[in-house]
C-alpha positions as CSV (number, residue, x, y, z in Angstrom):
1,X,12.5,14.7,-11.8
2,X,13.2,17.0,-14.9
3,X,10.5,16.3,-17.8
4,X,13.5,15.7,-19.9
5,X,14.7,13.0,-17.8
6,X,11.5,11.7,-17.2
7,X,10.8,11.1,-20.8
8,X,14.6,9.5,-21.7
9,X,13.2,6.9,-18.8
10,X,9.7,6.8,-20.5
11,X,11.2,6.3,-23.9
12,X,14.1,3.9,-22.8
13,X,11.3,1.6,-20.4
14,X,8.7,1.1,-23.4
15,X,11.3,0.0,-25.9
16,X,12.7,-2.4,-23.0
17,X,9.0,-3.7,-22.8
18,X,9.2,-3.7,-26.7
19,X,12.1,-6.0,-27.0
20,X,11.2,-7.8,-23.5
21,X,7.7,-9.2,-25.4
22,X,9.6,-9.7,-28.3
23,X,11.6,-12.3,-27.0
24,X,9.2,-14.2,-24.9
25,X,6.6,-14.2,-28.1
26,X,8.6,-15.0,-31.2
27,X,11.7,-16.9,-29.2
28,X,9.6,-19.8,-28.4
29,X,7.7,-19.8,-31.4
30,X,10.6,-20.0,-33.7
31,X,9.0,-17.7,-36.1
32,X,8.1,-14.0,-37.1
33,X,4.8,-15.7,-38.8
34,X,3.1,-15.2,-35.2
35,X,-0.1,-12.9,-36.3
36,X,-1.5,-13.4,-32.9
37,X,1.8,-11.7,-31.5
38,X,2.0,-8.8,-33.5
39,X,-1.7,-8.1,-33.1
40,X,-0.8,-8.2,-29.9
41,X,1.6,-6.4,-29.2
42,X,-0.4,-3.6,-31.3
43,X,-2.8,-3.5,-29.2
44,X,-0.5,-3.2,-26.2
45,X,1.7,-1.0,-27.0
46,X,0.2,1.3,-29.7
47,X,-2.6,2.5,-26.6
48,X,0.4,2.1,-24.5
49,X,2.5,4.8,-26.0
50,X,-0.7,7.5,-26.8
51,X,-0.9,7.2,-22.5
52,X,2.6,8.2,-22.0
53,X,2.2,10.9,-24.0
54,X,-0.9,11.7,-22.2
55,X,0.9,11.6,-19.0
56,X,4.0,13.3,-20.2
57,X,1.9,16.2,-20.8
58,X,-0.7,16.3,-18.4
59,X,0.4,14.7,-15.0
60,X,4.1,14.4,-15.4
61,X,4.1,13.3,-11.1
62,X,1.8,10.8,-11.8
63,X,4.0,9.0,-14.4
64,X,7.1,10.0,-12.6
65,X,5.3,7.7,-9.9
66,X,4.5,4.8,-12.2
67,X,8.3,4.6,-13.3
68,X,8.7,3.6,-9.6
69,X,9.6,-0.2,-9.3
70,X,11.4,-0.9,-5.7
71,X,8.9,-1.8,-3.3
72,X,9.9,-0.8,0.6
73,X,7.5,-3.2,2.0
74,X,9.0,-6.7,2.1
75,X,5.6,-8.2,1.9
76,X,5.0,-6.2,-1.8
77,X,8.6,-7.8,-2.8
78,X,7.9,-11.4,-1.9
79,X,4.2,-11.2,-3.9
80,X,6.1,-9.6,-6.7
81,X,8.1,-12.8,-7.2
82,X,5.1,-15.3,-7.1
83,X,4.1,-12.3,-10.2
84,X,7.2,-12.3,-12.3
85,X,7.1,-16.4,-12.2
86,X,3.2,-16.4,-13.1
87,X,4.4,-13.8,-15.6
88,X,7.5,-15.7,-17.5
89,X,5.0,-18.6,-17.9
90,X,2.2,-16.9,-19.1
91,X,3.6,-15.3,-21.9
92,X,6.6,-17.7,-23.0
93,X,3.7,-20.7,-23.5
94,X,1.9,-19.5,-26.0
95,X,4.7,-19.3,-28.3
96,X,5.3,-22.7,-28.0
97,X,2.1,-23.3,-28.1
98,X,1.8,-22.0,-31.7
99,X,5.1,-23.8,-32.2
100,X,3.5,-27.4,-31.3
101,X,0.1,-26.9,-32.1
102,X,-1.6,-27.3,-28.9
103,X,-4.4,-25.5,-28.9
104,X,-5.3,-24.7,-32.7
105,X,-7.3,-22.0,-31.3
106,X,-10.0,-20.2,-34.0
107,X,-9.0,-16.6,-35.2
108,X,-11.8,-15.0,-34.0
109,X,-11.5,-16.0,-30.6
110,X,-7.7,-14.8,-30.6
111,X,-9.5,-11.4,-32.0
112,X,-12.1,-11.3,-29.3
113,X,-9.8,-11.7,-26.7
114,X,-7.6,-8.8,-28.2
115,X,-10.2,-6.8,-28.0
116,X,-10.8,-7.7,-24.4
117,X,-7.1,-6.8,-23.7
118,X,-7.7,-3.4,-25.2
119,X,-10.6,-2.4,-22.9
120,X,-9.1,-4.2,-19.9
121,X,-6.4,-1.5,-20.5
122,X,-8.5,1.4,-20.8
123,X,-10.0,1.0,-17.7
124,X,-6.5,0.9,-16.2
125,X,-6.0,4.1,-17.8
126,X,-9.5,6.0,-16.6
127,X,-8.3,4.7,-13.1
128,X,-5.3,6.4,-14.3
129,X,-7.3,9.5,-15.2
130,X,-9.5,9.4,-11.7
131,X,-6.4,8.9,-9.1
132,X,-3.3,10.8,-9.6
133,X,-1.7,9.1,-7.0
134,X,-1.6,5.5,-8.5
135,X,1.8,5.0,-7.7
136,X,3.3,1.7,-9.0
137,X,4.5,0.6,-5.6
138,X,3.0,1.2,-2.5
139,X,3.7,4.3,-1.0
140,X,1.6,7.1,0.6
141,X,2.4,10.2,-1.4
142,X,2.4,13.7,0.3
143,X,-1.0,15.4,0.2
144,X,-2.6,12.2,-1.2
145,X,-6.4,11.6,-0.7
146,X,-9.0,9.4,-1.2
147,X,-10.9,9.0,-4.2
148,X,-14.5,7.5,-3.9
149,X,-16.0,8.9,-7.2
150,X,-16.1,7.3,-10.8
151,X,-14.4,3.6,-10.8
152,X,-14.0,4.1,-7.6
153,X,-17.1,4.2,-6.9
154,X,-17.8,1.0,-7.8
155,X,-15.0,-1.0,-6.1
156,X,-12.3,-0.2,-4.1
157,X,-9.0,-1.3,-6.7
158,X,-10.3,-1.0,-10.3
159,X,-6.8,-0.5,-11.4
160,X,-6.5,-4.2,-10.3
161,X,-9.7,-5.6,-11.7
162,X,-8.2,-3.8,-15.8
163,X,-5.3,-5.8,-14.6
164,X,-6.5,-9.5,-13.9
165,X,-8.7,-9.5,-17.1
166,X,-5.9,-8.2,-19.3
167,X,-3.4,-10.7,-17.9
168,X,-6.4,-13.5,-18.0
169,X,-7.4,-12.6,-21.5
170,X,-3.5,-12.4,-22.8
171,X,-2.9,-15.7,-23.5
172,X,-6.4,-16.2,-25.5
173,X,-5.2,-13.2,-27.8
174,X,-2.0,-15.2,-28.2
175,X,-3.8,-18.1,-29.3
176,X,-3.3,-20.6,-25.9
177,X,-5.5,-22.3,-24.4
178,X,-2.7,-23.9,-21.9
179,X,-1.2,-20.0,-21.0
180,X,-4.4,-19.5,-19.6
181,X,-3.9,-21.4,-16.4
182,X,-0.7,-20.2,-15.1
183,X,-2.1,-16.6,-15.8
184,X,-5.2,-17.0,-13.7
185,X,-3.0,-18.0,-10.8
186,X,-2.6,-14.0,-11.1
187,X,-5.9,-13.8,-9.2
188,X,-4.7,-14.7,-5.9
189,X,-1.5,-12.8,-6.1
190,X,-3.0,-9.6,-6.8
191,X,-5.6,-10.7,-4.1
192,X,-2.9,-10.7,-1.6
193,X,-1.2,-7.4,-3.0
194,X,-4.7,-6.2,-2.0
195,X,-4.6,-7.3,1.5
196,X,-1.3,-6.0,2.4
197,X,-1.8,-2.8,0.6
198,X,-4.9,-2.4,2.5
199,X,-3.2,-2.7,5.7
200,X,-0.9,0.2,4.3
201,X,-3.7,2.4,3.6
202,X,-5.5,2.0,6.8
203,X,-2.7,2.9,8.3
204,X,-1.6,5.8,6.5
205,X,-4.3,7.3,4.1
206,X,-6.5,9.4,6.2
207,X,-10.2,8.8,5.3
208,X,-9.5,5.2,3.8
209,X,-11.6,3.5,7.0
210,X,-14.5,5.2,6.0
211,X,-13.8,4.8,2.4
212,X,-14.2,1.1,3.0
213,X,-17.3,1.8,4.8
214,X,-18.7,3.8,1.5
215,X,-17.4,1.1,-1.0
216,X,-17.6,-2.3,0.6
217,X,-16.1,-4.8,-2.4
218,X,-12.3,-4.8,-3.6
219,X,-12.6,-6.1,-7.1
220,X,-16.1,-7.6,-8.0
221,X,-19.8,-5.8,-6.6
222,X,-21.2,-8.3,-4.2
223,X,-18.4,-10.8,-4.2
224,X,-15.0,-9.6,-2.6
């Protein structure tokens, strides 16, 4: 894809995201006086956007592969609508939860939890950094190898372990107690992304038996 091109998608996918959070933050709320939103979506998007640039510049394929959002397996598809439900909820509760009053959580815990959010996404970015083959969907890219070294090194889908603490810390930073529990039902659904994606790479990604061999947990040391 031309790097022109590219970025126009880039550009025109964050600002979706923009107005997307937008809506399922301050609709429900029935406010702009959301703090816990807009601190939010600071520390989303503002990280969010020095990436892109990143990418843009220094591994164009690799964010040409992350614009990628049809998945050919028809296992990947039917996990990714158990995700967008688990999504919807997660992030449209809090706002009536600041609407109602549910949780009166304390500002420094919304704060901590930002900052949780903020280093849950930087280690999706190093894993970023590390593989250049991270494709969004899964695929098996031309050329593509294993990678053992850094997060890698330490378990087998780190991209996925940034991911479950951002999306389980979200709704803390958003000032909900009661978005918390539909977000954790995230674990299981990335847990059986993992499975099936496994199988793919098996199958596919010379090297990746062994690999398994080397690095024996998926997401936490000693545990799974």
């Amino acid at each position: 894809m031309p790097k022109s091109k590219l970025l126009a998608l880039t550009v025109s996918r964050l600002l979706m995201g923009v107005g997307m959070f937008t809506l399922l933050l301050f609709l429900p709320a029935g406010t702009w006086n959301y703090w816990q939103a807009w601190m939010y979506m600071g520390v989303l998007f503002i990280p969010m956007l020095f990436v892109l640039v990143y990418l843009i510049t220094k591994d164009p394929e690799l964010l040409e592969r992350r614009m990628r959002m049809r998945e050919e397996r028809k296992e990947q598809r039917n996990i990714l609508r158990y995700s967008g439900i688990i999504f919807l909820l997660a992030y449209l509760i809090p706002g009536f939860d600041i609407r109602y009053g549910w949780s009166n959580m304390p500002a420094g815990i919304s704060i901590a939890a930002g900052v949780i959010v903020f280093l849950a996404y930087l280690l999706v970015f190093r894993t970023m950094q590390v593989n250049s083959f991270l494709s969004r969907v899964i695929e098996i890219a031309s050329g593509q190898k294993v990678i053992d070294t850094d997060v890698y090194g330490i378990v087998r889908h780190p991209m996925y372990v940034g991911m479950i603490v951002l999306y389980a810390a979200s709704p803390i930073a958003l000032g909900s107690w009661w978005a918390v529990i539909p977000a954790l039902f995230i674990i299981p659904v990335i847990a059986a992304r993992i499975l099936d994606e496994e199988v793919a790479l098996e199958n596919e990604l010379t090297g990746y038996k062994e690999y398994k061999q080397k690095v024996k947990y998926r997401l936490i040391p000693f545990v799974w």
